[in-house]
mmJSON file of the N, C-alpha and C atoms, coordinates in Angstrom:
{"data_MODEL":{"atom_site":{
"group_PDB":["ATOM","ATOM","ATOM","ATOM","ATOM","ATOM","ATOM","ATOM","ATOM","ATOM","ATOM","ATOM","ATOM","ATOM","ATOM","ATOM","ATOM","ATOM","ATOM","ATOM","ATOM","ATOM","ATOM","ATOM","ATOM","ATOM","ATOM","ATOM","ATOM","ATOM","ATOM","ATOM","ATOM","ATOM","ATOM","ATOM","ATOM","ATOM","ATOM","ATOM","ATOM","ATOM","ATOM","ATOM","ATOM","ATOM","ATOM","ATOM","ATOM","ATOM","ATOM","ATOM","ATOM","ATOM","ATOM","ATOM","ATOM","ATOM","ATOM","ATOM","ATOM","ATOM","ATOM","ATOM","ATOM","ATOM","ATOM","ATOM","ATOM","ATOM","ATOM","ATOM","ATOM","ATOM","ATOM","ATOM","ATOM","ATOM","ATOM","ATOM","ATOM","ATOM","ATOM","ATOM","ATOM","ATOM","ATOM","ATOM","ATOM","ATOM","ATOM","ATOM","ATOM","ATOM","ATOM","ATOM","ATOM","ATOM","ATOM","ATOM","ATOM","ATOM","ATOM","ATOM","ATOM","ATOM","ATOM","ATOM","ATOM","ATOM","ATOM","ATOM","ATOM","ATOM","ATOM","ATOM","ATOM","ATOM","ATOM","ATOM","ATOM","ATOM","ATOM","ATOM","ATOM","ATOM","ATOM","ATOM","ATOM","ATOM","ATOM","ATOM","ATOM","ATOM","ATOM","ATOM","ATOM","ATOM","ATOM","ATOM","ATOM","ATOM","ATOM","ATOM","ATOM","ATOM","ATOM","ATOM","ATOM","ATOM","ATOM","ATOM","ATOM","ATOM","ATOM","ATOM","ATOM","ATOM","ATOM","ATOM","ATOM","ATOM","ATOM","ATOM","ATOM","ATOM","ATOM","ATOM","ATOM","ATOM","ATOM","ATOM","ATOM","ATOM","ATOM","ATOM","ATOM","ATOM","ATOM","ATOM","ATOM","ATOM","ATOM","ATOM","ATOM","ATOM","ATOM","ATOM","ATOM","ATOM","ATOM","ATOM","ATOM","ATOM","ATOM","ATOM","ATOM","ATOM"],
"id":[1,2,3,4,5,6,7,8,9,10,11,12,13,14,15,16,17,18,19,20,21,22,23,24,25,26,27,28,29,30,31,32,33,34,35,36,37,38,39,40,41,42,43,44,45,46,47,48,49,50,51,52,53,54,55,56,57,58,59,60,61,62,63,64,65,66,67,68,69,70,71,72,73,74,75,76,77,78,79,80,81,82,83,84,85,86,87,88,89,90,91,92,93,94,95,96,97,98,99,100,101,102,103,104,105,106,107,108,109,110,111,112,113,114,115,116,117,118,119,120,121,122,123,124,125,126,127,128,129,130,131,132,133,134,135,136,137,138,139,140,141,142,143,144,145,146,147,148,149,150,151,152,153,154,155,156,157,158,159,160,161,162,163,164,165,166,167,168,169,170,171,172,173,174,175,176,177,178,179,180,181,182,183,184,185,186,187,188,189,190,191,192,193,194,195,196,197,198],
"type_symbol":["N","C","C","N","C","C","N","C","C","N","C","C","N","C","C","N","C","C","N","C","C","N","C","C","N","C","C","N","C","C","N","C","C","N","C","C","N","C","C","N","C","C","N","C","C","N","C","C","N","C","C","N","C","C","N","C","C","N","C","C","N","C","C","N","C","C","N","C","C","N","C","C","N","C","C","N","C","C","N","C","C","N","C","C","N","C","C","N","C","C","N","C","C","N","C","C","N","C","C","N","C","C","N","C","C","N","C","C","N","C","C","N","C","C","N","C","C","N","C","C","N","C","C","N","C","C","N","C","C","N","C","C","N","C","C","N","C","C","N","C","C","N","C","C","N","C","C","N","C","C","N","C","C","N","C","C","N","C","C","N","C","C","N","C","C","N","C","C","N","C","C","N","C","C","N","C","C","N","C","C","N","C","C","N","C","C","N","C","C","N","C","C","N","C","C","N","C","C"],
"label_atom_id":["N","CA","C","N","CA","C","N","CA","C","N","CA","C","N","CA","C","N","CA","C","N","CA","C","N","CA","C","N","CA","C","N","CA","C","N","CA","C","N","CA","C","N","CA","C","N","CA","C","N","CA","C","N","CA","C","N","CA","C","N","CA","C","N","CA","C","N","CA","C","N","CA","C","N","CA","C","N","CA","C","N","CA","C","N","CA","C","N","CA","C","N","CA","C","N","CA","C","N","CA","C","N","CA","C","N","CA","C","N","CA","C","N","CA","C","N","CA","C","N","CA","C","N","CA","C","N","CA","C","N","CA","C","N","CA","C","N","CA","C","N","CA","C","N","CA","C","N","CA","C","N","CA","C","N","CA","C","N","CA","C","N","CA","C","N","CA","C","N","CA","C","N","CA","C","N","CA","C","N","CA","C","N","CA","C","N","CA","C","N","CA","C","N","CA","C","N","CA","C","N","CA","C","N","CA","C","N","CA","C","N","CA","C","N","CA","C","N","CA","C","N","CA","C","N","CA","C","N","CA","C"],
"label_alt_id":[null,null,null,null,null,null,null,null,null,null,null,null,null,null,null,null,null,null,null,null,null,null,null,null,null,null,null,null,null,null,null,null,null,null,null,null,null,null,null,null,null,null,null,null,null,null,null,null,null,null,null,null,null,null,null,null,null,null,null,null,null,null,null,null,null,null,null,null,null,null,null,null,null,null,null,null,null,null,null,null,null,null,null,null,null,null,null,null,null,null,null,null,null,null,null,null,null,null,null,null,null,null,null,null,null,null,null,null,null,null,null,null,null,null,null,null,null,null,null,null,null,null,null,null,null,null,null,null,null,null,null,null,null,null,null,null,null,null,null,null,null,null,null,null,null,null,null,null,null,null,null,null,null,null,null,null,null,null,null,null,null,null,null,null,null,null,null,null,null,null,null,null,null,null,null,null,null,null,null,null,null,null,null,null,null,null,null,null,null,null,null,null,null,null,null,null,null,null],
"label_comp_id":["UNK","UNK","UNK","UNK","UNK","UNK","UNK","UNK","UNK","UNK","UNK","UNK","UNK","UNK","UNK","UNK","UNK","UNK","UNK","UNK","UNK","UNK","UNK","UNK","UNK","UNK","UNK","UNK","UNK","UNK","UNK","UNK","UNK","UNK","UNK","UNK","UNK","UNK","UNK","UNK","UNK","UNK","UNK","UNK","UNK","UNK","UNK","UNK","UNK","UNK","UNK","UNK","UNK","UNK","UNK","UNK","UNK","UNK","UNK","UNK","UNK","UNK","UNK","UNK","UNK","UNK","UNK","UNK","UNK","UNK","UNK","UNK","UNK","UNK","UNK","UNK","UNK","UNK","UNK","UNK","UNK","UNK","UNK","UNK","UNK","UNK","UNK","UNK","UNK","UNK","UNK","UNK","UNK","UNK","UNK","UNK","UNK","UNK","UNK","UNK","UNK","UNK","UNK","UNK","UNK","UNK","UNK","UNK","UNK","UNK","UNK","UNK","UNK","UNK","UNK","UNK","UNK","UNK","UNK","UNK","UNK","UNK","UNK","UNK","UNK","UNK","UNK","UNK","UNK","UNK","UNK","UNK","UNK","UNK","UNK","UNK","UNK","UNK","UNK","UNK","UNK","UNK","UNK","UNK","UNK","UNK","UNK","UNK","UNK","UNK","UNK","UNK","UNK","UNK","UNK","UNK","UNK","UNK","UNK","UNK","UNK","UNK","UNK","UNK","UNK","UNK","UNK","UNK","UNK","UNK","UNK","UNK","UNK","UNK","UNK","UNK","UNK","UNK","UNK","UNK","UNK","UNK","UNK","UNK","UNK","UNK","UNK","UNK","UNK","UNK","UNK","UNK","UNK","UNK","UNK","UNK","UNK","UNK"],
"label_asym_id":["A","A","A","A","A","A","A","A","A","A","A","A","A","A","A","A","A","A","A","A","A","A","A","A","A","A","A","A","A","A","A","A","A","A","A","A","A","A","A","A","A","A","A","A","A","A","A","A","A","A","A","A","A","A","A","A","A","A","A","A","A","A","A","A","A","A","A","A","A","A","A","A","A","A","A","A","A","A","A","A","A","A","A","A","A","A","A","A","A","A","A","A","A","A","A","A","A","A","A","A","A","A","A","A","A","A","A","A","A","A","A","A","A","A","A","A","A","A","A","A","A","A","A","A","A","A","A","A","A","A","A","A","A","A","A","A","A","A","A","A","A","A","A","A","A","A","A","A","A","A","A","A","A","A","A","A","A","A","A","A","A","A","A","A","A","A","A","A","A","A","A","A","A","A","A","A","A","A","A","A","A","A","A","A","A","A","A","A","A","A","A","A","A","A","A","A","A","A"],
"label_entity_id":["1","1","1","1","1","1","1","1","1","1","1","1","1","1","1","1","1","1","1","1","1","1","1","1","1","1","1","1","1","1","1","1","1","1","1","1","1","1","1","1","1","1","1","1","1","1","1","1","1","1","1","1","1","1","1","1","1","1","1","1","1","1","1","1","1","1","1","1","1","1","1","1","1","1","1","1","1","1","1","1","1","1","1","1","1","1","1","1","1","1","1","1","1","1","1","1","1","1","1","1","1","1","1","1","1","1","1","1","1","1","1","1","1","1","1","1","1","1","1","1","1","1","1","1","1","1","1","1","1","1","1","1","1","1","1","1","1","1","1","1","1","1","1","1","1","1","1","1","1","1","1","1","1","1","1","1","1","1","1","1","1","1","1","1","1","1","1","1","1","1","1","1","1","1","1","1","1","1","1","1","1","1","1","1","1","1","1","1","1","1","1","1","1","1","1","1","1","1"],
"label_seq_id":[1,1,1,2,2,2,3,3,3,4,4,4,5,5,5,6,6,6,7,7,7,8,8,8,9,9,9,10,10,10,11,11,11,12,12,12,13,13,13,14,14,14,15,15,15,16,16,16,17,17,17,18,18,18,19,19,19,20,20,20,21,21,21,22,22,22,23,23,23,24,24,24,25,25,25,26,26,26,27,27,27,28,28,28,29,29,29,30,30,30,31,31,31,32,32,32,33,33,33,34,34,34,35,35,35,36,36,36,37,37,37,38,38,38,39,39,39,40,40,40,41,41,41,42,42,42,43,43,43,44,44,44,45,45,45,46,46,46,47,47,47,48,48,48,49,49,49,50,50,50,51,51,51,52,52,52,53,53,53,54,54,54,55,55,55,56,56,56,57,57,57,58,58,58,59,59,59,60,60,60,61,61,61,62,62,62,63,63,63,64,64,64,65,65,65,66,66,66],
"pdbx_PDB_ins_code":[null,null,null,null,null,null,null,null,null,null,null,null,null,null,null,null,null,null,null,null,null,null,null,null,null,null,null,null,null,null,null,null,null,null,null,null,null,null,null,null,null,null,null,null,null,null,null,null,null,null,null,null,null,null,null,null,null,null,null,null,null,null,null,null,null,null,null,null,null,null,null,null,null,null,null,null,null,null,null,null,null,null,null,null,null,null,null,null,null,null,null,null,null,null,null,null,null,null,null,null,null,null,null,null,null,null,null,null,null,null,null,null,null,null,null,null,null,null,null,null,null,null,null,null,null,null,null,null,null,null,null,null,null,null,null,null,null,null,null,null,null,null,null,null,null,null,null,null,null,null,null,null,null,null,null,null,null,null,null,null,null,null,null,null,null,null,null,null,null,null,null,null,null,null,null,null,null,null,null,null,null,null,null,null,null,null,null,null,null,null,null,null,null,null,null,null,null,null],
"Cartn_x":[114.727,114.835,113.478,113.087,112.075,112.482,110.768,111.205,109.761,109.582,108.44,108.222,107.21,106.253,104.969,105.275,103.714,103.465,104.314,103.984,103.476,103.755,103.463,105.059,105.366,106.752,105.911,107.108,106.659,108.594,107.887,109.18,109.702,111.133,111.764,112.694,113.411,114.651,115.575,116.954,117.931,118.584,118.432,118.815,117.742,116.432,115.35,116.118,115.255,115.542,114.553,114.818,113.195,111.901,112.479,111.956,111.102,111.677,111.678,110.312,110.132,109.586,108.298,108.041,107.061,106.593,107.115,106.341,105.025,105.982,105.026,103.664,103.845,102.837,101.339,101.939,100.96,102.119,103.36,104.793,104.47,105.337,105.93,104.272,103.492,102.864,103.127,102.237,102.205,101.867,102.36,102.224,102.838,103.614,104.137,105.391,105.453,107.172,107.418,108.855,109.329,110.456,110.061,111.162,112.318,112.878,113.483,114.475,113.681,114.082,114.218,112.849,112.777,113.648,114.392,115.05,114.293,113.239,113.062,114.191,114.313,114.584,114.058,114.792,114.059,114.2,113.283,112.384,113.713,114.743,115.841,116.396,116.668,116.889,116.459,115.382,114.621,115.193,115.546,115.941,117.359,118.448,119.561,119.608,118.566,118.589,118.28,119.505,118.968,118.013,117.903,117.027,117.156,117.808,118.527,117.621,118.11,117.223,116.522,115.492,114.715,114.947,114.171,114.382,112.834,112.642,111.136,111.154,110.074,109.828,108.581,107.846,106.725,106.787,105.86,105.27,103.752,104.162,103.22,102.648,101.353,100.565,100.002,100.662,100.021,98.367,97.629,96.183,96.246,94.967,94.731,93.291,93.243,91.826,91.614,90.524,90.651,90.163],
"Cartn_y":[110.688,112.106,112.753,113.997,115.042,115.994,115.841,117.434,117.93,119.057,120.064,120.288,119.532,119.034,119.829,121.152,121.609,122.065,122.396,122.662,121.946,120.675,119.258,118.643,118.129,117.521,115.97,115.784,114.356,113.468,112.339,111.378,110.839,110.842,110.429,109.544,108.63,108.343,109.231,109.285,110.292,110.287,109.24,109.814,110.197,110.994,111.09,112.267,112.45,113.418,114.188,115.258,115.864,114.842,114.293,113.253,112.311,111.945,110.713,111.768,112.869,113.63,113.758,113.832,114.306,112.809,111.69,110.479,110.531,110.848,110.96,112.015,112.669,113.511,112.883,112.244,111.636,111.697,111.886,111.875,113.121,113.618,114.518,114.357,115.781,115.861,117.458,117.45,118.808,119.979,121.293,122.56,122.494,121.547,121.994,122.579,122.934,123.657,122.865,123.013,122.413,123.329,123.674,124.905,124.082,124.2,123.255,124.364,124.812,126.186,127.24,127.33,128.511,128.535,128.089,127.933,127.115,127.478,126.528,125.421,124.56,123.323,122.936,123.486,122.667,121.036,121.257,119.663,118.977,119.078,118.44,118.033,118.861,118.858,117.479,117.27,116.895,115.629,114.284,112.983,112.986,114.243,114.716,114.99,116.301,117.101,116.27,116.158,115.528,116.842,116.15,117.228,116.817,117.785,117.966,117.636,117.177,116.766,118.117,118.452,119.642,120.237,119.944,121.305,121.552,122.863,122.716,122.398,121.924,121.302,121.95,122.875,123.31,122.92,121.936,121.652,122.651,123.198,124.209,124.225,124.226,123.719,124.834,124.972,127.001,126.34,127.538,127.505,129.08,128.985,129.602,130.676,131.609,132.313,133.688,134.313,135.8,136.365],
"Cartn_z":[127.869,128.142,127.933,128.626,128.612,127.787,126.698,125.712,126.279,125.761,125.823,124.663,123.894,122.991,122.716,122.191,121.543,123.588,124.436,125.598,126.996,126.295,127.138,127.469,128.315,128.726,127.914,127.475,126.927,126.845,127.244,126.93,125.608,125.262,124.069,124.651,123.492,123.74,123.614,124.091,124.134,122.882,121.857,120.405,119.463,120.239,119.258,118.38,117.283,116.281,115.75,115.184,114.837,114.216,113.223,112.652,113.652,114.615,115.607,116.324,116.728,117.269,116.555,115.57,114.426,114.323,114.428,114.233,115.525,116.665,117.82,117.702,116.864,116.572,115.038,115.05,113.558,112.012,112.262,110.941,110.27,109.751,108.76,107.893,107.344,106.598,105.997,104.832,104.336,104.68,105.118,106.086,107.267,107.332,109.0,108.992,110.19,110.56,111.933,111.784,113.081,113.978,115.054,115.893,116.875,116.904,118.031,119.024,120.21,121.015,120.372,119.418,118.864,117.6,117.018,115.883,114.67,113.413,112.46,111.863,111.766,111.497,109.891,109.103,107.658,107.799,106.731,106.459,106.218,105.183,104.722,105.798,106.98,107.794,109.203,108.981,110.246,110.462,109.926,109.888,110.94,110.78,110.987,112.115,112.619,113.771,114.893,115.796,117.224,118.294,119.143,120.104,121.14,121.998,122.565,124.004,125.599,126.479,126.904,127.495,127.354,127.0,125.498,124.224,124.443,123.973,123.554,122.181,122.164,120.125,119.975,118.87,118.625,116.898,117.012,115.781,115.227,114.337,114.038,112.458,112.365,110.963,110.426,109.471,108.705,107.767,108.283,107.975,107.179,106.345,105.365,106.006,105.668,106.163,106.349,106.246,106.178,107.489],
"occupancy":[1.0,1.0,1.0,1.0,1.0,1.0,1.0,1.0,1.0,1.0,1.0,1.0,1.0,1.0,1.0,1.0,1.0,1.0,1.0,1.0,1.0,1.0,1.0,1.0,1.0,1.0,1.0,1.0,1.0,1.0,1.0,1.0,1.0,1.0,1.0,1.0,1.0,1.0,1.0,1.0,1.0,1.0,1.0,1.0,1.0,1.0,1.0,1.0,1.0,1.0,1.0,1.0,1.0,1.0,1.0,1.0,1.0,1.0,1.0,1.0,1.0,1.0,1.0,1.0,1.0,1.0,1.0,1.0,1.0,1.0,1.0,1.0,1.0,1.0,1.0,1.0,1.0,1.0,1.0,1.0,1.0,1.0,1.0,1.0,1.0,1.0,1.0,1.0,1.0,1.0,1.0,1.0,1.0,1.0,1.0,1.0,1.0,1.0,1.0,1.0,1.0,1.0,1.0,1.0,1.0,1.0,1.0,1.0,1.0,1.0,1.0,1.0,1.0,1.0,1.0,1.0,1.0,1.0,1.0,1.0,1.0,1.0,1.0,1.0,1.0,1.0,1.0,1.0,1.0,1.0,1.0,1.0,1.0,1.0,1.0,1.0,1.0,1.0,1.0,1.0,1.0,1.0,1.0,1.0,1.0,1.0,1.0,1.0,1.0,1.0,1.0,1.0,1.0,1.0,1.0,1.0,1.0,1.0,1.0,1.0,1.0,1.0,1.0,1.0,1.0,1.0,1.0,1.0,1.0,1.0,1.0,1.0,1.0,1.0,1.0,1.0,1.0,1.0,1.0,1.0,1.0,1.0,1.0,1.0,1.0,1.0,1.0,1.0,1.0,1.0,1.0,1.0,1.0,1.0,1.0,1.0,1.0,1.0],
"B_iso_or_equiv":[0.0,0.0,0.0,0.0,0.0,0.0,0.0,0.0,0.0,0.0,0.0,0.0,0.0,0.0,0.0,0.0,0.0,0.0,0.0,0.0,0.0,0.0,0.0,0.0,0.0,0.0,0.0,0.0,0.0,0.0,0.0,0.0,0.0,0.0,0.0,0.0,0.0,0.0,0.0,0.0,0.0,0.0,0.0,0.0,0.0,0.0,0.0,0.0,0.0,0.0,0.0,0.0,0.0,0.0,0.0,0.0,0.0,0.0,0.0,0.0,0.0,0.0,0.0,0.0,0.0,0.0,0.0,0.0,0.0,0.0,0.0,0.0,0.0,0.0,0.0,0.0,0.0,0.0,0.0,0.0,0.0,0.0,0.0,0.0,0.0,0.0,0.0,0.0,0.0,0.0,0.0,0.0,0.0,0.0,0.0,0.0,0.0,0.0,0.0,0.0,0.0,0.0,0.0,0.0,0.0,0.0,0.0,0.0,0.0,0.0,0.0,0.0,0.0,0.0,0.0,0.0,0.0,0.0,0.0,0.0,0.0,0.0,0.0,0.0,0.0,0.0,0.0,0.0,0.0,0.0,0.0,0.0,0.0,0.0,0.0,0.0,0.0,0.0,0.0,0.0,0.0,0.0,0.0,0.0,0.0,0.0,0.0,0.0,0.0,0.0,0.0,0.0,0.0,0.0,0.0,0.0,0.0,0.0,0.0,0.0,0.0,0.0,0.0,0.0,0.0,0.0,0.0,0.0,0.0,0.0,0.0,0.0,0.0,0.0,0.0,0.0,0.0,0.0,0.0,0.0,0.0,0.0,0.0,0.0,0.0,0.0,0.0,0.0,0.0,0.0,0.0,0.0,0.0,0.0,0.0,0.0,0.0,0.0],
"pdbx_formal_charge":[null,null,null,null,null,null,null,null,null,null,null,null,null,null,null,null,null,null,null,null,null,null,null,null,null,null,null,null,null,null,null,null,null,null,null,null,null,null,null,null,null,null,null,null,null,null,null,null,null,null,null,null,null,null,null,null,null,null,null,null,null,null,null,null,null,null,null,null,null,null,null,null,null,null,null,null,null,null,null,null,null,null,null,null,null,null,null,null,null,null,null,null,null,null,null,null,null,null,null,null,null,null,null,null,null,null,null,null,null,null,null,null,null,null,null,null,null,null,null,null,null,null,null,null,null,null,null,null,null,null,null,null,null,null,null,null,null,null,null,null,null,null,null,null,null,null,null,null,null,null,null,null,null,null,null,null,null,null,null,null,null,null,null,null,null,null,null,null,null,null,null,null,null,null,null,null,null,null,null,null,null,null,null,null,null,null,null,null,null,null,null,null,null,null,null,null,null,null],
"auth_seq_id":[1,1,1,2,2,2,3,3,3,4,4,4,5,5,5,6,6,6,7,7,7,8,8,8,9,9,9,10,10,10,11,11,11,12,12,12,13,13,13,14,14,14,15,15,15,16,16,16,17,17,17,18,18,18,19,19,19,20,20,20,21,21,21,22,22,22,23,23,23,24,24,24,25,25,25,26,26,26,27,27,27,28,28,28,29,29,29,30,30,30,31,31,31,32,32,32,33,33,33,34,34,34,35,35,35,36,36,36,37,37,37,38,38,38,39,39,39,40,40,40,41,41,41,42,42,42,43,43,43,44,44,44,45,45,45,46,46,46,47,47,47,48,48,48,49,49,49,50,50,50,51,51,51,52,52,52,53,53,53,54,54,54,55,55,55,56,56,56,57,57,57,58,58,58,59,59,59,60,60,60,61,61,61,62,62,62,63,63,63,64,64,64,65,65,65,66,66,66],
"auth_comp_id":["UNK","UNK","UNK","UNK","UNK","UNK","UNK","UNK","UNK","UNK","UNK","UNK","UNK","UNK","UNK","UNK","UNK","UNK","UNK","UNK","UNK","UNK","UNK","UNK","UNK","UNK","UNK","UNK","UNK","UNK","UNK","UNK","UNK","UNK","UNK","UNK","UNK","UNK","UNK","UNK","UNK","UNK","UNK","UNK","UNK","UNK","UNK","UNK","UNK","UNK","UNK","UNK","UNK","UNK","UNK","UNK","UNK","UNK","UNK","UNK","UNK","UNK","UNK","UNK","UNK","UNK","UNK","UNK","UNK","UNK","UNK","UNK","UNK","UNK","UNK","UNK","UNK","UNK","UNK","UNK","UNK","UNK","UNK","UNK","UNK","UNK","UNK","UNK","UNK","UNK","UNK","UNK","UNK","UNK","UNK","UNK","UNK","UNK","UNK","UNK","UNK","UNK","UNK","UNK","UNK","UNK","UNK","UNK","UNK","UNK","UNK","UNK","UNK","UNK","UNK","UNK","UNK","UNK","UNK","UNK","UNK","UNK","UNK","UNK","UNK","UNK","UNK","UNK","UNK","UNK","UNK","UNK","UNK","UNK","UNK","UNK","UNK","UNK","UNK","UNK","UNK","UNK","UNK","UNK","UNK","UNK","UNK","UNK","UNK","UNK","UNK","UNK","UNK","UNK","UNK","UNK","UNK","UNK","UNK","UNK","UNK","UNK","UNK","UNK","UNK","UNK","UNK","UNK","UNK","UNK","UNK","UNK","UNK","UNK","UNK","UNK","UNK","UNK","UNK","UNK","UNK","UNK","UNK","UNK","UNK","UNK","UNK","UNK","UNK","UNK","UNK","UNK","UNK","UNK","UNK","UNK","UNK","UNK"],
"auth_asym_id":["A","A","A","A","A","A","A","A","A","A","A","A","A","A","A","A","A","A","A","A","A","A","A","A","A","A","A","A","A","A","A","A","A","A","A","A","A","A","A","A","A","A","A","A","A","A","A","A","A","A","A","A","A","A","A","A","A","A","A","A","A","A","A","A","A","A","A","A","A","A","A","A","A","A","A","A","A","A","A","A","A","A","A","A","A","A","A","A","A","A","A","A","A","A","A","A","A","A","A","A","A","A","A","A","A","A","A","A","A","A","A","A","A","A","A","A","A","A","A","A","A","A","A","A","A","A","A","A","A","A","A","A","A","A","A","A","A","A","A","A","A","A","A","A","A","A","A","A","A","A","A","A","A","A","A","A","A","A","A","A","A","A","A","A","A","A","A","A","A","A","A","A","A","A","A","A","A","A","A","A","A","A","A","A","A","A","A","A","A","A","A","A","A","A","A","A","A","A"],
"auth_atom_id":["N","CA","C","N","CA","C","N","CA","C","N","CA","C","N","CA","C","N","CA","C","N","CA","C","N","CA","C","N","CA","C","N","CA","C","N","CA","C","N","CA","C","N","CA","C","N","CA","C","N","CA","C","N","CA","C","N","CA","C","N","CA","C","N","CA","C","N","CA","C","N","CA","C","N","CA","C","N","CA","C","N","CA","C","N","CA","C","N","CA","C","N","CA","C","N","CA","C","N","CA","C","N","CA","C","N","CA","C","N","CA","C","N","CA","C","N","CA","C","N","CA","C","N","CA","C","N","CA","C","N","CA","C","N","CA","C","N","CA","C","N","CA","C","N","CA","C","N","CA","C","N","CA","C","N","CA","C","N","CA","C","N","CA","C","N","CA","C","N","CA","C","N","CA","C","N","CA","C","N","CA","C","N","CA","C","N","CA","C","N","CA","C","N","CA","C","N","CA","C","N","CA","C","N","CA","C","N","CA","C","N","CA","C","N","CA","C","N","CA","C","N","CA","C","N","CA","C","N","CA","C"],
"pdbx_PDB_model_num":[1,1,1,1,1,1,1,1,1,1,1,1,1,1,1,1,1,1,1,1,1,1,1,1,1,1,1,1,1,1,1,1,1,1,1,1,1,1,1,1,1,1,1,1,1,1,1,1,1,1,1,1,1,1,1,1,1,1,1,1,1,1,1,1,1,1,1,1,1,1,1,1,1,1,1,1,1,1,1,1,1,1,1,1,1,1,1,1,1,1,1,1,1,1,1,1,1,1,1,1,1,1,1,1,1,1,1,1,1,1,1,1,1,1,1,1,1,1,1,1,1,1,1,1,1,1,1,1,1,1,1,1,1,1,1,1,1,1,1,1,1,1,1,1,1,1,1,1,1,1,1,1,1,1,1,1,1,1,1,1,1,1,1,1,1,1,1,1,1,1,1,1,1,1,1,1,1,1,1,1,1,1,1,1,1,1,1,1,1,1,1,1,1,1,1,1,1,1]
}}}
């Protein structure tokens, strides 16, 4: 299946999961969030959450700065 990945169509298997999603990105690290069609997704969460065939997924990394 096709998700929309950070705004890129990218291929998954059809039981990916947030988790499964975030590996494709470099895995789960410290500061990120995960949206899945605009909805945050906690971390507890991510192993659980399937994703759905074109979802958008925006993985997003909070930065610090004035």
């Amino acid at each position: 299946m096709e998700i929309k990945l950070n705004g890129e169509w990218t291929e998954f298997p059809d039981d990916a999961t947030v988790a499964d999603v975030l590996e494709h990105t470099g895995g789960p690290r410290p500061g990120i969030a995960v949206a899945v069609d605009g909805v945050v997704v906690r971390r507890a969460d991510w192993t659980a959450t399937p994703v759905p065939k074109g979802a958008g997924v925006d993985v997003l990394t909070a930065v610090q700065g004035g």
